[in-house]
N, C-alpha and C positions, 0 to 999 in steps of 0.2 A: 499565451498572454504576452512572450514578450516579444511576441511579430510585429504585436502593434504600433508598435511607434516608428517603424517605416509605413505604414497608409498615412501616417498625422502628418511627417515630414513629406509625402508626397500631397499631400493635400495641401499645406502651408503651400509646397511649391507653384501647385498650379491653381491656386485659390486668384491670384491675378488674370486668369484663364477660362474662366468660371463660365456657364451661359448666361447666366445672369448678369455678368460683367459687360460682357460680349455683346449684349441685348443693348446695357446700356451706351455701352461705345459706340454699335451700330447707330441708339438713335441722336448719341449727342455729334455723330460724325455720317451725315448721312449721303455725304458724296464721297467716299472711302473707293476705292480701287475693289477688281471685283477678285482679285491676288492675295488682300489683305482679310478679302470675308473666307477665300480657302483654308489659309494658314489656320485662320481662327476654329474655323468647322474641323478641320485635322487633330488640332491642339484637343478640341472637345473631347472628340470620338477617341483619341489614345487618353484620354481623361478618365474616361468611361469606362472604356476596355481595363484600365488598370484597375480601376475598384470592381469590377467584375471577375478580374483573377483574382484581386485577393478576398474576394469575397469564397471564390468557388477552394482557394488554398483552404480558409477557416472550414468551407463545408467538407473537404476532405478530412481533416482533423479532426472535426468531431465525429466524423463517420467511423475512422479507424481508432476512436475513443469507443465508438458506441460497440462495435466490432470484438474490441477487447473486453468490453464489460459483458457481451452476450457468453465471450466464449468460459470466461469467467464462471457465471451463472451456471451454464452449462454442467463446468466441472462440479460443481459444488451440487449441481440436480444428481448427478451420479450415483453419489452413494445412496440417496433415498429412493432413488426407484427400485430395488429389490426392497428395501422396506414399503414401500408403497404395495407392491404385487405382495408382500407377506399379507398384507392389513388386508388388501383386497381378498385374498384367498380364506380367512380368517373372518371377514365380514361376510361371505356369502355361507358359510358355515355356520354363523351366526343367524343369517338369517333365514337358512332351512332349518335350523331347531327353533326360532322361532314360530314360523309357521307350523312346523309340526305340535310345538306346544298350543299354541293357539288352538288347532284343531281336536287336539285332547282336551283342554279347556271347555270350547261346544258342544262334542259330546257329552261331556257328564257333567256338562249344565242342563241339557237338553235331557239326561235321561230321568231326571227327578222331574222335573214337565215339563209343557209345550212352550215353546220357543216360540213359534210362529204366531201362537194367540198373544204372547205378551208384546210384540215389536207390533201387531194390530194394533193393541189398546195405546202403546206408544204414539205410532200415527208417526208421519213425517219428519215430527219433530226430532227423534234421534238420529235417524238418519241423514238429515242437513250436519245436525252437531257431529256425526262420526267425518263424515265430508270435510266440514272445514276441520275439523281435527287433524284428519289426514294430511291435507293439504297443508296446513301450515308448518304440519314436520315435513313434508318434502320442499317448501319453499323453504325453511330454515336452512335448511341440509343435510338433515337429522339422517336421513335415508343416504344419503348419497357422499358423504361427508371424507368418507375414507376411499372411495373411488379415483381410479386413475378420470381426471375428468377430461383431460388432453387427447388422451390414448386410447380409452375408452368408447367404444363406438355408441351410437344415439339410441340403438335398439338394444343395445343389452343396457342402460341408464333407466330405459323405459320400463319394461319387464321385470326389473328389480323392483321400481318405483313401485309398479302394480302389486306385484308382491306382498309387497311391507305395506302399502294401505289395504291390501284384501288382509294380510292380518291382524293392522292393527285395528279396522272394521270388525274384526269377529272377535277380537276381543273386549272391544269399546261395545258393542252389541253383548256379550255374555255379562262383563260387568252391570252393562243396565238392567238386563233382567233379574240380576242377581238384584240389585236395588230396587228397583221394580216391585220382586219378590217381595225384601224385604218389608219396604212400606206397605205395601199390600196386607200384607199379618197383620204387622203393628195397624193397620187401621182397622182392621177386621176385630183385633183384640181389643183395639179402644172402645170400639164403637159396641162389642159385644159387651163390655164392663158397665155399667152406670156410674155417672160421675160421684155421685156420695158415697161408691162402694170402698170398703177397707182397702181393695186392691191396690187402686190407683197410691194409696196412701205407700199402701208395702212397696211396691215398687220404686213410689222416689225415695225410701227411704234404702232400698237396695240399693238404687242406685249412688245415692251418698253412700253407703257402707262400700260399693262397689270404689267409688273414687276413694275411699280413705283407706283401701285395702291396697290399690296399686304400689302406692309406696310403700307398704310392709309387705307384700308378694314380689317387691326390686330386691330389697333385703335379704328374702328369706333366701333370694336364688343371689346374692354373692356369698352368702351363706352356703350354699349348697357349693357354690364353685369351691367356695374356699375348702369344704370337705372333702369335694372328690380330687379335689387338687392330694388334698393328705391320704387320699384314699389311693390313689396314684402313686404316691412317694411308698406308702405302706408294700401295695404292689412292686414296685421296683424293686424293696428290700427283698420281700419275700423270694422273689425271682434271685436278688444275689445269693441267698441262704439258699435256694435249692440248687444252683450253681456250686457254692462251697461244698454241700452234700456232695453233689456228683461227684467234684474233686477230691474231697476224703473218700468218699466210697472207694473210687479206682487207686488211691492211694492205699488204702486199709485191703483193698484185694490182692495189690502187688508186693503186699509185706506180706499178707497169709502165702503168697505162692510162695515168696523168700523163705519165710519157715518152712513150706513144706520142704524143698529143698535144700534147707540148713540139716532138717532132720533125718532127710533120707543120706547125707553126708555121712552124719553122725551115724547110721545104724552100720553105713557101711564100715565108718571106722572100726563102731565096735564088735563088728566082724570083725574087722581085721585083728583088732585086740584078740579078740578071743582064739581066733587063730593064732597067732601069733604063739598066745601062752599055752594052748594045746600041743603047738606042734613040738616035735622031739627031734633033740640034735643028736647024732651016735658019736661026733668026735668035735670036741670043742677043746679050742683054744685063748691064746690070753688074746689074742686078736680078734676071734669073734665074740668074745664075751662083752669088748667095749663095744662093737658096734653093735652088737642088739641092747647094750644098755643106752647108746646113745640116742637108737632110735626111739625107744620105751619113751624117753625123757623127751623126743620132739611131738609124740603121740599124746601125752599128755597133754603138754605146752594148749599146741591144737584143739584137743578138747575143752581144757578151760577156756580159752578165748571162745571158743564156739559158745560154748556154757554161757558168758560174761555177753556173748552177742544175743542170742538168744532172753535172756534176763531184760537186757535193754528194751530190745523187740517187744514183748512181751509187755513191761511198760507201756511201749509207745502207744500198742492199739488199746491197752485198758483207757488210756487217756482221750485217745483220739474216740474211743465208743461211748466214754460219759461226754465230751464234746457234744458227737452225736446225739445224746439223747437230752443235751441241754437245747440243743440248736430245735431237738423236735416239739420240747417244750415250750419255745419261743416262738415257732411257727402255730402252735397249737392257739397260743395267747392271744397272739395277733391275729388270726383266722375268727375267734371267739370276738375279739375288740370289732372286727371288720362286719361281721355281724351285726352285733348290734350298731353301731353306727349307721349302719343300711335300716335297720330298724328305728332307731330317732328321726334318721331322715325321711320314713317312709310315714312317720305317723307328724303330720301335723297338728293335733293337739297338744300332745306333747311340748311341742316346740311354743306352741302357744299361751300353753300351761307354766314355761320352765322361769325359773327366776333369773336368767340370763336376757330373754325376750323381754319379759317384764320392766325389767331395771335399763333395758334398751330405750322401751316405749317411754319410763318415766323422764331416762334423755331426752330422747324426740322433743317432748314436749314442752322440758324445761327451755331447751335449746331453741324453740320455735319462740317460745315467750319472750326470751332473750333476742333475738333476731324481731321480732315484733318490734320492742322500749329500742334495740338501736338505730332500727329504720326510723322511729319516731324522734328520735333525738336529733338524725340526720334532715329530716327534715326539717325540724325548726332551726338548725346549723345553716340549714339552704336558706332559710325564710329571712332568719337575720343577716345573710350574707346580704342578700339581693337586695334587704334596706338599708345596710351600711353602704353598699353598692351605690342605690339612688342618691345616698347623701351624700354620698363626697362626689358625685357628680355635680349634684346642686352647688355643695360648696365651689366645685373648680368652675361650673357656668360663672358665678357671682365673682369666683378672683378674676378670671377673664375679662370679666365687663367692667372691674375695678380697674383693673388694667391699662384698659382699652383707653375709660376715661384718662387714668393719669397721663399715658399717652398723647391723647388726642388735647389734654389743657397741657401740656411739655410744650406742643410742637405749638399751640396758640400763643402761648408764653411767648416763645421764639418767634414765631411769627409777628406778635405788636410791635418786639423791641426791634427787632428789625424795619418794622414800620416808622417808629419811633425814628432810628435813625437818618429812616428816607425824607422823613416829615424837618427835620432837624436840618439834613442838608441843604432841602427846596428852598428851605427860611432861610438859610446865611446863602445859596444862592440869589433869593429874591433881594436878600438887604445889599447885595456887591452892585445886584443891576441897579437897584433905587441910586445909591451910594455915585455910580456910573452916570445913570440920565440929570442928579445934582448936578455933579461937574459939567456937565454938556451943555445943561442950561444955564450956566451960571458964566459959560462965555458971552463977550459982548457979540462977535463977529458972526454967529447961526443966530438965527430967530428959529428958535424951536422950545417945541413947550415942552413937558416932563414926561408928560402922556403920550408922548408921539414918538411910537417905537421905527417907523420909516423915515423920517426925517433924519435921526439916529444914526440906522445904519446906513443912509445913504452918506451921511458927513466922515464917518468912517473907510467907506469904502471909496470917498475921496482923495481923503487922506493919503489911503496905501495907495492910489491909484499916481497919483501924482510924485507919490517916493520912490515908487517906479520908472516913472520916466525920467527921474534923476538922477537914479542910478545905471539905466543902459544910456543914458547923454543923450537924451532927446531923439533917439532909431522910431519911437513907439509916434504913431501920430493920434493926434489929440482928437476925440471927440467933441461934438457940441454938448456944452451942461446942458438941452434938453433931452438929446436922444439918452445922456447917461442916466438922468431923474426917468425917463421910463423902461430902461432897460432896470432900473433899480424897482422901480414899480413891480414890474412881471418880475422881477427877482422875491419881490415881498409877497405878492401875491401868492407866489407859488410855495413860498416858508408855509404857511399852514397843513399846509399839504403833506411839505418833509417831516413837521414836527407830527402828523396824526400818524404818519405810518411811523416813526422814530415812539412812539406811545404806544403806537399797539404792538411793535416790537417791545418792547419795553415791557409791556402787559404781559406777553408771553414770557418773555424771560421768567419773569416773578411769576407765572404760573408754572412752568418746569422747576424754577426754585421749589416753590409749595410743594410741590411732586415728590420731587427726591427727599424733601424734607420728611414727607408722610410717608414715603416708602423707607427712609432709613428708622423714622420709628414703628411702623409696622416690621422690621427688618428684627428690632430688638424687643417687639412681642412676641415674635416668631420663637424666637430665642430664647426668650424667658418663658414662651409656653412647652418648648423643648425639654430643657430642663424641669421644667414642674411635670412634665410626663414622664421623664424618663426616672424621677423621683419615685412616681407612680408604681411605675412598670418594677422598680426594685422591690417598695412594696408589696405589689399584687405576687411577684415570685417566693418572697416571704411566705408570703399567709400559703400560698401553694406549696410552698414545703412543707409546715404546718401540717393542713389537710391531707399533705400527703403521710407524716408521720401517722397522724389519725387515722387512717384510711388502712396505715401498716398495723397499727395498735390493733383495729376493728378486722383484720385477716386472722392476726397472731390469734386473736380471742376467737372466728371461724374454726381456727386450726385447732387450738385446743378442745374445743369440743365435739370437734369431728374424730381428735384422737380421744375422745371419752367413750365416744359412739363407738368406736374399733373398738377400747378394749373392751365394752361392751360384750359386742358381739362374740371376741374371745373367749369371756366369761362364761 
């Protein structure tokens, strides 16, 4: 962009240079030297040639723009071409399981009956509709959507395409006969019933009971979730308690081996004891008598603390076995709860029977009734809106036109007195000229009467005419008084003239006056209806917070009894 302002500055320069200049000089100079048309034709042609290079500089420019924006794009395709070949590889695995489902689909539509008799009784008609079916998912790009479409060669695009309409034809063909089917019954059964028989009665009446059952069969299964949820949790417990088991168990076994091993200690010791007090010294001294009493006394020691360990022990596992057999109690419990629980859920009368369901439905119902009186109160809320709505519409049309008027008699106002004052001028205008042709006529030396506005200005333009020549000293030469009475003549003549177009300038004037006038007071209706809008518009956000507090009121009261419904369902 900022090249340019050297081609302007070359252009400025040789805009004197021009062919069209040159055209004209040739033809305003048409005997010109044939030296002076070379220069010219040279001037042209390096004229030319310059905006041609800088023409071909700009197309460089934007070229090695366009250049750097491909290579750009380029980078940035990069990363998604391994996600593209994921999707592609991904989509063709998608669409042999579909096909293969499709083809299970047929079969065991086909093996309950004949297939080929129901797409007869069809007749054409479905198969146009499976056609444009198809076709319009493969013109959408439904088929093809995730394919490299660049990369991608025409005959593997093609063969895919067939694919996915040869399957989704066999499955838009098995659905139909499934429908087919269906209607088929159902008219076979109509037609097999008579219309005044009970049947027909039971049936719509099934089927109301069918539609007012769906919402209480949505319930019973968040019900169900929410138990197998606890059923689940109860599971999880169970699982840590037989965990805990395992781990006292191998705890409670590695303390029975420690006892056995404390006690095989112990037997040994008192062996050793008992040896000890058996065996017979033949020569004893005051020296061995302390150390076999000192030993005696570490022998003991050792025993009692074994003794004192052993007591503990002993403890431990009494404790850790009534554990055990409270933990088996607890599994016992909960195994018995889990039961029946399986059992409530598994009997739906029960559930239907129970005073939790009951006091559920007698919600439901209240809560619909409720939901009923506030949709109706909402709407008479709408109804009065939308008549408060027309009314103050009404009212603002009528302030507006009130408006309009006072406006439109403002600027009439303005406009008489204005009038007023032109009318005012014209008159002390006309009374200075009467006042002027008095004095005129009232000289002895003009014979001119009152009414004769050329005789007037001819004695005037005497007048100056003649104070002129006495002021440059007689340079000016004198005309004849007749050529001057007709040069005064075509002078008066031609005043009509001056004055009509001096009037209808004038006209206009006072028509752009009127103009602005009615545009600055349309200017300060604008403005006063701005502000009476925007009055408005504060208003209307009112009552919208309003409605909207309502709106919050009418959720809060939703919520609360949707939280009546839960505990309900608790219950």
């Amino acid at each position: 962009m900022g090249s340019t302002g050297e081609p302007d500055r070359k252009r400025r320069h040789f805009s004197s240079i021009s062919p069209t200049a040159a055209a004209a000089d040739a033809k305003k100079q048409p005997f010109c030297p044939s030296s002076e048309d070379k220069k010219i034709d040279t001037a042209v042609l390096q004229f030319q040639n310059q905006k041609l290079v800088q023409k071909l500089e700009a197309q460089k420019v934007e070229s090695h723009a366009l250049e750097n924006k491909v290579s750009q794009l380029k980078e940035k395709q990069r990363p998604y071409d391994t996600t593209l070949t994921v999707v592609k590889n991904h989509w063709k695995e998608l669409v042999g399981d579909f096909e293969s489902s499709s083809i299970n689909m047929r079969n065991s539509a086909s093996s309950g009956r004949d297939a080929e008799s129901l797409m007869a009784v069809d007749g054409g008609s479905s198969s146009t509709f499976d056609d444009a079916f198809t076709s319009r998912l493969a013109e959408t790009g439904a088929t093809e959507s995730c394919s490299l479409r660049s990369r991608q060669p025409e005959e593997d695009a093609q063969t895919e395409s067939e694919k996915i309409k040869n399957t989704l034809s066999r499955i838009v063909t098995v659905l139909d006969s499934l429908c087919s089917l269906r209607d088929q019954v159902c008219a076979v059964v109509l037609r097999a019933v008579p219309e005044d028989d009970l049947c027909r009665q039971k049936t719509s009446n099934l089927e109301s009971e069918v539609i007012n059952l769906r919402p209480q069969f949505s319930n019973l299964r968040l019900k169900y979730k929410e138990l197998a949820k606890e059923l689940q949790d109860h599971r999880d417990a169970d699982a840590k308690n037989k965990a805990e088991l395992k781990t006292l168990r191998g705890e409670f076994e590695s303390t029975i081996v420690e006892l056995v091993e404390s006690n095989q200690k112990l037997a040994a010791l008192k062996s050793e004891r008992d040896a000890a007090k058996n065996a017979a010294f033949p020569v004893l001294g005051l020296g061995n008598k302390q150390v076999t009493g000192d030993r005696t006394r570490d022998t003991q020691k050792d025993l009692q603390d074994m003794e004192s360990a052993l007591k503990e022990l002993l403890d431990q596992s009494s404790s850790r076995l009534l554990e055990l057999r409270r933990l088996h109690e607890e599994r016992i419990e909960t195994l018995q709860k889990l039961s029946t629980l399986q059992n409530s859920l598994k009997n739906v009368n029960n559930i239907c029977s129970s005073q939790a369901y009951l006091l559920v439905m007698d919600q439901l119902a209240k809560s619909r009734s409720q939901v009923i009186q506030y949709q109706a109160i909402y709407e008479k809320l709408q109804v009065e809106k939308e008549n408060l709505a027309w009314r103050e519409r009404e009212m603002n049309m009528k302030s507006d036109l009130l408006d309009v008027f006072r406006r439109s008699s403002a600027v009439a106002e303005s406009r008489i007195t204005e009038l007023e004052l032109e009318i005012k001028k014209h008159i002390d205008e006309r009374n200075l000229i009467e006042a002027k042709l008095e004095d005129a006529s009232r000289e002895p030396s003009m014979k001119i009467s009152i009414f004769s506005p050329i005789s007037m200005f001819i004695k005037y333009w005497e007048s100056d005419f003649f104070v002129v020549d006495d002021d440059f000293g007689g340079d000016l030469v004198l005309l004849e008084r007749k050529d001057i009475i007709v040069k005064f003549k075509s002078l008066v003549s031609s005043f009509p003239e001056d004055m009509g177009g001096m009037q209808s300038q004038l006209s206009k004037y006072k028509e752009a006056a009127a103009d602005i006038h009615s545009l600055r007071a349309d200017m300060q209706s604008f403005t006063s209806i701005l502000d009476r809008k925007t009055k408005e518009l504060e208003t209307l956000l009112a009552r919208s917070a309003e409605k909207v507090a309502e709106l919050q009121k009418l959720q809060a009261v939703v919520w609360s009894v949707s939280e009546n419904l839960n505990s309900g369902f608790n219950i």
